[in-house]
N, C-alpha and C positions, 0 to 999 in steps of 0.2 A: 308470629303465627296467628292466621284468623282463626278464633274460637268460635264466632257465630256470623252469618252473612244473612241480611235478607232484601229480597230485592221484590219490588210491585206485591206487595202483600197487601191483600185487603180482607178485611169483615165485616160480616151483616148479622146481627138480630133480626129477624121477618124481613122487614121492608125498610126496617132503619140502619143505615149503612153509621159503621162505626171510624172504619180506619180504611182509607184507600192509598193505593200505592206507595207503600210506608218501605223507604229505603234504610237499613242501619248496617253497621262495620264494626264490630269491638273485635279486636285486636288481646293477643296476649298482655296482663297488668295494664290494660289499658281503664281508667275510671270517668267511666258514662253516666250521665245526671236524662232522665226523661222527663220533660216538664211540660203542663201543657194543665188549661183550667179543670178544674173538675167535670167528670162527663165528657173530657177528651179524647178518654178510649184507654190514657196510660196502664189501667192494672189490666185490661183487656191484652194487650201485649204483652206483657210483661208474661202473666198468663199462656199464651202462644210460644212465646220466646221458652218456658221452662216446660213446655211441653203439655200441660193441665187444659188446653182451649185447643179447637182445632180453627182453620182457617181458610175460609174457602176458594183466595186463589193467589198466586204469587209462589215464593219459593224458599225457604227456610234451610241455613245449610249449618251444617257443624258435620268437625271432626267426631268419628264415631267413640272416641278413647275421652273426647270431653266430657265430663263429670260437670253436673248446673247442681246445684241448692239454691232452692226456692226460699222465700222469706215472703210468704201474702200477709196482706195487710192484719189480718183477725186470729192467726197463725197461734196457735197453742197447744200447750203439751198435753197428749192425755193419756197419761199411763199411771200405773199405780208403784212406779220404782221411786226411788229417793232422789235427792238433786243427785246425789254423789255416782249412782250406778247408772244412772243415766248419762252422764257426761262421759262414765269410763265406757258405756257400749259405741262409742265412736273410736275408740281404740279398743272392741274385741280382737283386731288381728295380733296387735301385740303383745293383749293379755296369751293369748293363747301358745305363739312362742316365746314368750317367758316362760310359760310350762314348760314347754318343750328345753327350755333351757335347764332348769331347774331340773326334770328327767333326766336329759345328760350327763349335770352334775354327779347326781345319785350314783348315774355307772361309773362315772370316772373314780369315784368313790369307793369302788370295788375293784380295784386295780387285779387283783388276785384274779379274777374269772376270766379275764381277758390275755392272749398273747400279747408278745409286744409289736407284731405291725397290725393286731386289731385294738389295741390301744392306743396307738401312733395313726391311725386310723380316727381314733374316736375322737380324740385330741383335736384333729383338724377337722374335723364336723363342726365341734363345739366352737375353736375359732373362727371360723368361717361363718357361724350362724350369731353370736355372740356381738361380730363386729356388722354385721348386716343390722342387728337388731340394735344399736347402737347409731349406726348412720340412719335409720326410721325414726328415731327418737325414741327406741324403747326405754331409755333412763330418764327421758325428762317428760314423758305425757303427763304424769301427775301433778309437776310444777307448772306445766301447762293449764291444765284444767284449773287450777289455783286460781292460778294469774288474769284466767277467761272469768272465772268467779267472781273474784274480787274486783274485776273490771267492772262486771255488770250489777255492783253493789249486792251480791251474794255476803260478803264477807262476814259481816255478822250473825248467819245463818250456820243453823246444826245442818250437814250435808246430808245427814241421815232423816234429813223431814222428808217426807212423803209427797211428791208434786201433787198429791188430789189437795190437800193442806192449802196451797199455795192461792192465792188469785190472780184474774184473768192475766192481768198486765203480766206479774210476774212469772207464769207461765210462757207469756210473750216474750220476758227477756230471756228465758230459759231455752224456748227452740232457737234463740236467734245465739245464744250462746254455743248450742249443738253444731248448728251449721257451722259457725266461723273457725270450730275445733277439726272439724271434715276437711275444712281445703279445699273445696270443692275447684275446678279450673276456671271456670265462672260462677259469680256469686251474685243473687238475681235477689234484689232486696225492695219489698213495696213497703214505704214507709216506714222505715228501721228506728225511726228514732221515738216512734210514740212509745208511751209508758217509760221513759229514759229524763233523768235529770240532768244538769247542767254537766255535772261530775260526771255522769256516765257516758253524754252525747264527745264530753271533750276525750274521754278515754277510747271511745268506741273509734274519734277520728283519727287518732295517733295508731290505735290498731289496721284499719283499712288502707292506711299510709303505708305501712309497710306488708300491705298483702301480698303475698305470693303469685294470686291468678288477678285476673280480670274482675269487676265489678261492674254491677248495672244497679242504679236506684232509680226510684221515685220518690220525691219526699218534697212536702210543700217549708223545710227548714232551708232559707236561704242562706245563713252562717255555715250550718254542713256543709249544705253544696257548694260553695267557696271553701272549704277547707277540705273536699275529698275530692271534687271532680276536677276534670281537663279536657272533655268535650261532654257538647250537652246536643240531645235532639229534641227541639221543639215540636209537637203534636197537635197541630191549630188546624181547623175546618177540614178535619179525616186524615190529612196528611202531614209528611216530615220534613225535620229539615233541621242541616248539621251546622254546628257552629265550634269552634274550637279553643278552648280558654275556660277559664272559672265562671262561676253563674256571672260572676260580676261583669264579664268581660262580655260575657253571652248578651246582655242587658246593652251595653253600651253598641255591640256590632249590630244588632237588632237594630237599633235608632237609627243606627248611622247606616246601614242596607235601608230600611224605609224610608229616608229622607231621600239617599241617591236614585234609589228608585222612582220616585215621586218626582222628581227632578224632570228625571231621565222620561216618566211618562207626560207632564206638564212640556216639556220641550217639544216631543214628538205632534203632543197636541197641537202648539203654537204653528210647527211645522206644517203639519193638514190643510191647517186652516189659509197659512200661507196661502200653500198649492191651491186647494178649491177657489179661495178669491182669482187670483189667477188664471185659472179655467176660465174661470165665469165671465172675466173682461175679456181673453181674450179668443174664447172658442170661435165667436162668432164672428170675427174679423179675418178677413183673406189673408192677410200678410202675417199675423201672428196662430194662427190655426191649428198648425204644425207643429210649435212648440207647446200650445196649450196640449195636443193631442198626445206628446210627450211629455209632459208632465202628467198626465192622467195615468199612462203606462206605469210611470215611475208610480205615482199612486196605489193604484193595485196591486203592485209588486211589493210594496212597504208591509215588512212583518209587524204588526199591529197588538202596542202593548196594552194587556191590562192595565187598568189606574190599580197600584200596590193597594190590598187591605189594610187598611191597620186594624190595633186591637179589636179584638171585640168585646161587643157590649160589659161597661162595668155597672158595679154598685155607685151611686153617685148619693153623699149626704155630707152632712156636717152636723156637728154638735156647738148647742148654742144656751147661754143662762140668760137666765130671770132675771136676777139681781145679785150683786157681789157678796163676798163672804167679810168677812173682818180678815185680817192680815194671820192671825193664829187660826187655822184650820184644824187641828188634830192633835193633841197631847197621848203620846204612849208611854208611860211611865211605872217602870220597873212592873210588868205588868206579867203575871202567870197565870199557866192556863192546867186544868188536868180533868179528865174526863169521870164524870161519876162512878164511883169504884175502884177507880183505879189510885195506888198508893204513890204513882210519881207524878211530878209536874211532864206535861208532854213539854212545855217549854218555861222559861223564866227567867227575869231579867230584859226584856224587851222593851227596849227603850227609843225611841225619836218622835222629832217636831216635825209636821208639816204643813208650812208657811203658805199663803194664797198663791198658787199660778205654778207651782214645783210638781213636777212628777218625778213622784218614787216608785223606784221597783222593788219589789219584795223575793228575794231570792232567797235557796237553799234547799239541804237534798228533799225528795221526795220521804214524808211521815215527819217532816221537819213542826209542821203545824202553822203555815202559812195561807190555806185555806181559813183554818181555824181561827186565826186573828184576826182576818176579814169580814169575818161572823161573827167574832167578837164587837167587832166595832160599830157593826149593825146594828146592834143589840140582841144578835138571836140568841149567844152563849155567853156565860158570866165570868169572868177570868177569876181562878183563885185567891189573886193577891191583885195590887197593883193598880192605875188606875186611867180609863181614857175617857180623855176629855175632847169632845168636840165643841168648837169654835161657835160664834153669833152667827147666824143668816146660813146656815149650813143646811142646804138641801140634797141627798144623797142619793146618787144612782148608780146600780147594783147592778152588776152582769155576771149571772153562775154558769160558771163552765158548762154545769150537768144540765141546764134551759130547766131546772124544775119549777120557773116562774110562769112556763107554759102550757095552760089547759092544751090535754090532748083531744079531748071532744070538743073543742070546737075548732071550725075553718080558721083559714089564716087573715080572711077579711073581719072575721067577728072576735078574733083575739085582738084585735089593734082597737076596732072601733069600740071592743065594750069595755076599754080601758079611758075612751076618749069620745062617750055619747055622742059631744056637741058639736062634732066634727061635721061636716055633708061627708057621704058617702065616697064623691069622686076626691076630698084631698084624701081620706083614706089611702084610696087607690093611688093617685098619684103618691103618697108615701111608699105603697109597698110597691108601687113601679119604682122610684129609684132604685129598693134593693132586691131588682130583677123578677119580681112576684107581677106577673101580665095576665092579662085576659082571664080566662079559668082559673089560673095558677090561683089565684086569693080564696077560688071555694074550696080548696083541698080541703081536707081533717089534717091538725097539724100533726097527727099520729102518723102522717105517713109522708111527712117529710123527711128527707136525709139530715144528718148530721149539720151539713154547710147552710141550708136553708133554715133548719132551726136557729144559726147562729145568726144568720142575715134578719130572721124575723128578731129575736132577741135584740140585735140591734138595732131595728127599727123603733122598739118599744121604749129602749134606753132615748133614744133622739127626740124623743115627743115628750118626755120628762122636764126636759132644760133643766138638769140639775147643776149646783155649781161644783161638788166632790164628786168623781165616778170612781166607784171600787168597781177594779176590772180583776175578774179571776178568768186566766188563760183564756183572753181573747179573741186568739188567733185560733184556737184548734176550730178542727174541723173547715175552716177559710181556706182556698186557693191565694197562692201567690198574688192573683190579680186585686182581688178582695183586701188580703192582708195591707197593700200599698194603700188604697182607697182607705181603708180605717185606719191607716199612719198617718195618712195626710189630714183625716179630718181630725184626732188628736193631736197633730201638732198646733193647726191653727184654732185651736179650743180655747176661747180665755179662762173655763178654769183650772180645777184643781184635778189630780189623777195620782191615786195609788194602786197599783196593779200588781201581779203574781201570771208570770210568766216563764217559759221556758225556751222560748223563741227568743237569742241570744239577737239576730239581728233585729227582731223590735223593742229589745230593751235598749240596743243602741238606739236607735231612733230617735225613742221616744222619751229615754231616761237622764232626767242631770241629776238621779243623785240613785243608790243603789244600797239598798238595805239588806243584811243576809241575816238570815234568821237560824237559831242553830237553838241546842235542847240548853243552852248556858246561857243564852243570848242574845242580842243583836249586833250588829256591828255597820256603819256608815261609811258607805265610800263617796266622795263629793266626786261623782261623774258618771261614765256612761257604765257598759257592761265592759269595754278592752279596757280602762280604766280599772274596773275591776279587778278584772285577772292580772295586769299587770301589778297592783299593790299586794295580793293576794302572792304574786310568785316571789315580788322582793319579801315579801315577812316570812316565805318558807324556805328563801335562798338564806336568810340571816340566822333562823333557826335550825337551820343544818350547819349553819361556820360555829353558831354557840356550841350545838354535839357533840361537833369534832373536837372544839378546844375541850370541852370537859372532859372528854374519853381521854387526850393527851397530859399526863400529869405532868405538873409544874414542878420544876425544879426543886424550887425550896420548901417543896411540899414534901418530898422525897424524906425518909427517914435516915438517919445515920444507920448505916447497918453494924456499926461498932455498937454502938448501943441496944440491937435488938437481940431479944432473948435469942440462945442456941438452936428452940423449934422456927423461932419468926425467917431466923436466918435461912435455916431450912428450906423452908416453905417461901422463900423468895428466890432463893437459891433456882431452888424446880420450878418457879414461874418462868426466871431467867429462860432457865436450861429452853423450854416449852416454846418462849419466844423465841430464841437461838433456831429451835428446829424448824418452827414456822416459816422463817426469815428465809430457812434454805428451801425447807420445799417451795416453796414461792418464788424464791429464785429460778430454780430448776426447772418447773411450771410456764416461769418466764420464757424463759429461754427454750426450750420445747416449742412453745406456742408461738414464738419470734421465727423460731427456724421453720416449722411448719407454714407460717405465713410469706417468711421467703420464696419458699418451694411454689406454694399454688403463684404467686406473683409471677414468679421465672415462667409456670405453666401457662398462666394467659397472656405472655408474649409469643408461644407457639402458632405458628399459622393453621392448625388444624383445628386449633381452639378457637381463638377468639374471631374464627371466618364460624361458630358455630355458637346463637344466641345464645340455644340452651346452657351450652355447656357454661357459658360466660357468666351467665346470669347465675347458676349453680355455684359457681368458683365464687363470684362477687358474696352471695350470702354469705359463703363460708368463712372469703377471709374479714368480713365485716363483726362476725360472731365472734371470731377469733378475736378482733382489734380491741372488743368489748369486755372477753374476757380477758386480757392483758390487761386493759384501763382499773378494771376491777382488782386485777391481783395486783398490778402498782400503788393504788390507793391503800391498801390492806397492809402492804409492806412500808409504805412512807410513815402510816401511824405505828404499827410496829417497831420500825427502825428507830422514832423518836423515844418510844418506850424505853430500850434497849440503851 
């Protein structure tokens, strides 16, 4: 089923035209990535698409039954309920028939006031409404909200705080937490993953994997979009254009469409040029006149291709040193940090080397205290305990997320040059031409820069440094796609040194060979990139899940002589037995319920009324998949059980 269609849609601001003839198709569960540089138009759509913008001409179509949740980029909560009664007013319809259940109860509970076919009456009201309220999830919305919680690193939180309490970001993860409990049929998300850590962006994409409806993003995270999407529409010079596959694949058809194309217009060229020479020698001659005359025909009739665009304009720079460092760079040693007043270490135990030319990523959850160590190394904050030593010849260059190195009263021409007097004026400019700062652009006030333009100037200021260490805190925010490649490339061919704090999972690949996480115990070294990471990360949690089990399993000769235990021990082993005995059957019988039940729907979408009908297919597939999951669970429960026994 198409949930949304739009065909020759365009919009204007006054006289500046944003988006023209923008074709798109999403499809039921279908997962759509919108990509295109900043200033492309994408939240402006997106905007349009959920209904918040109008748009002045072209054609917008959805079914009238489809339900959008919007997710804009700045999106926060503002009410004064609690996390917890806030998440439950997305499920008011079920709170309310559980009352209605609960009333029921009450009468059935008065058996005496009622005859018996107005009690045989009330009985099937109550079943009937019971099992309705059951196939809606009226029993499991609370382990829902849990599970959305705890996704969104709630978990550690009293449910009963207050969202005014809260800040921005977390606010942000909070509506975005709302939506995804709604359901919505299309789910319309600009920039889902800011304010979201490694833990939460990998949770949020196993969630969206198994979405129910459709999905639309924006998001300049290239790892997301290879792990959520399967068509992408590119939004370059006002208009679209669909491509099908992961970002990654998007990336590689993209190249390979402009080369053929390029091809394809270079040949046509050579071809022209043919014909015209041809003309030219032979128009004028009697014998050959005719066919030059026909070739001309041919000529004019030739549909005439544009030369392909390529990109447009990037940032162009590199990063370049003064003079080398000694081979020891950086000493972190058992080193604690805790903020004045406060009675705990924020972290402690933080330990690694890093050696001239290594780039380390500094990873872990958000409040981990990874800003803070970078500060520490600055010299701006003092660590409790512990101690870091920087290397001989060590010149260090600082990139703060938040740009607070940037006066905001002055232009962006007099922020670079009063850092760098002895400059002339025009290499100035040509520096803040390469990162897209032309013409006027350099008299702005840099108070009224965006976000990505603060980041470009920030990294103009770092490039004129030539430092040999760059501490990079979240480099990439605020950067477009196009941007973020441009400053991967000029850090990889950097000959120094780079420790950074990131959450941009594909430029810690990039750019990382070695991957430090940071946690309130400690640190810990992973010698490689970030999939490196997670995969060591997933074997030490698959091994300490084998140790759990085996210890929950007792050993044999661990086991007591029960001839030898007291008359109560016996007892009381006795009725443990007994407990596991009963266990063992309801879980069998559970089984088996849930076996036959899965039979049934199986046998049902072999029917030809069914599975000629998506819905219903797709409905059944959930079902017997939940099922499969809850069987996997009762088997595991019963195998350690059974060994007990």
């Amino acid at each position: 089923m198409i949930v949304m269609q739009i065909n020759q849609l365009s919009k204007s601001f006054g006289a500046e035209e944003i988006l023209s003839n923008i074709k798109l198709e999403i499809k039921d569960r279908d997962r759509v990535a919108i990509v295109g540089r900043n200033g492309a138009g994408k939240s402006t759509l997106l905007k349009i698409m959920a209904g918040e913008m109008s748009y002045d001409s072209g054609d917008l179509i959805k079914p009238k039954e489809v339900e959008i949740g919007y997710l804009a980029q700045h999106t926060a909560l503002d009410t004064t309920n609690s996390i917890w009664d806030e998440m439950r007013e997305v499920f008011s319809d079920l709170i309310a028939r559980e009352k209605e259940l609960r009333s029921l109860e009450q009468k059935m509970a008065d058996s005496g006031d009622y005859t018996e076919d107005e009690y045989a009456r009330l009985l099937a009201e109550y079943d009937r409404k019971q099992h309705a309220f059951d196939q809606d999830g009226g029993y499991s919305f609370e382990s829902e909200i849990r599970a959305v919680l705890t996704g969104l690193d709630f978990s550690e939180y009293d449910y009963s705080t207050p969202i005014t309490e809260l800040s921005g970001g977390q606010k942000t993860r909070l509506a975005l937490g709302r939506l995804l409990l709604k359901k919505p049929e299309l789910l319309i998300l600009d920039e889902p993953t800011n304010h979201l850590d490694i833990e939460t962006l990998n949770w949020l994409e196993g969630y969206l994997g198994g979405y129910p409806g459709a999905v639309a993003i924006v998001s300049h995270d290239r790892y997301f979009l290879d792990k959520t999407v399967s068509i992408v529409y590119e939004i370059s010079r006002h208009r679209s254009r669909r491509f099908v596959g992961s970002y990654s694949k998007y990336l590689e058809q993209k190249a390979a469409d402009y080369e053929s194309e390029l091809k394809a217009y270079e040949n046509q060229q050579a071809e022209i040029k043919r014909t015209e020479e041809f003309i030219q020698r032979n128009i004028v001659r009697a014998s050959t006149t005719k066919r030059a005359q026909s070739r001309r025909k041919q000529l004019e009739k030739m549909e005439m291709m544009d030369r392909p665009l390529g990109d447009e304009s990037s940032a162009s720079f590199s990063f370049q040193i003064d003079k080398k460092t000694g081979n020891d760079v950086l000493k972190i040693e058992d080193v604690a940090f805790r903020y004045e007043g406060e009675s705990t270490n924020l972290f402690e135990h933080a330990n690694f080397h890093v050696n001239r030319g290594e780039r380390i990523a500094l990873v872990g959850p958000n409040g981990a205290g990874k800003t803070t160590l970078l500060k520490a190394i600055l010299g701006r904050y003092t660590p409790a305990s512990g101690e870091i030593r920087i290397g001989s010849n060590v010149e260090i260059g600082y990139y703060d997320q938040e740009q607070t190195e940037l006066s905001s009263t002055k232009t962006v021409l007099k922020e670079l040059w009063d850092d760098y007097p002895t400059m002339m004026e025009r290499d100035v400019r040509t520096v803040l031409g390469n990162f897209l700062f032309s013409g006027d652009d350099v008299l702005k006030p840099v108070s009224s820069l965006s976000g990505g333009e603060k980041a470009r100037l920030a990294l103009a200021k770092l490039m004129l440094q030539r430092a040999n260490l760059l501490i990079l805190d979240e480099p990439t925010n605020h950067l477009d796609i196009d941007s973020k490649e441009v400053l991967e490339a000029a850090l990889i061919d950097y000959p120094g040194t780079i420790v950074f704090v990131s959450h941009d999972r594909y430029f810690i690949n990039r750019i990382a060979d070695q991957v430090v996480e940071l946690t309130k115990e400690g640190t810990t070294v992973y010698l490689g990139d970030y999939d490196y990471y997670v995969e060591k990360k997933e074997e030490t949690a698959e091994i300490q899940r084998l140790d759990e089990l085996e210890k929950a399993a007792p050993k044999k000769e661990e086991k007591k002589n029960e001839q030898a235990l007291s008359y109560k021990e016996q007892k009381q082993l006795q009725s443990e037995k007994r407990k596991i005995a009963r266990r063992i059957a309801e879980l069998e019988e559970k089984i088996e319920m849930l076996e036959s039940e899965h039979a049934e729907l199986e046998e049902q979408m072999t029917l030809p009324e069914v599975f000629e009908d998506h819905e219903a297919v797709m409905k059944l597939t959930e079902r017997t998949a939940a099922i499969r999951a809850q069987i996997d669970e009762y088997m595991e429960e019963w195998t350690i059980l059974s060994e007990e026994e």
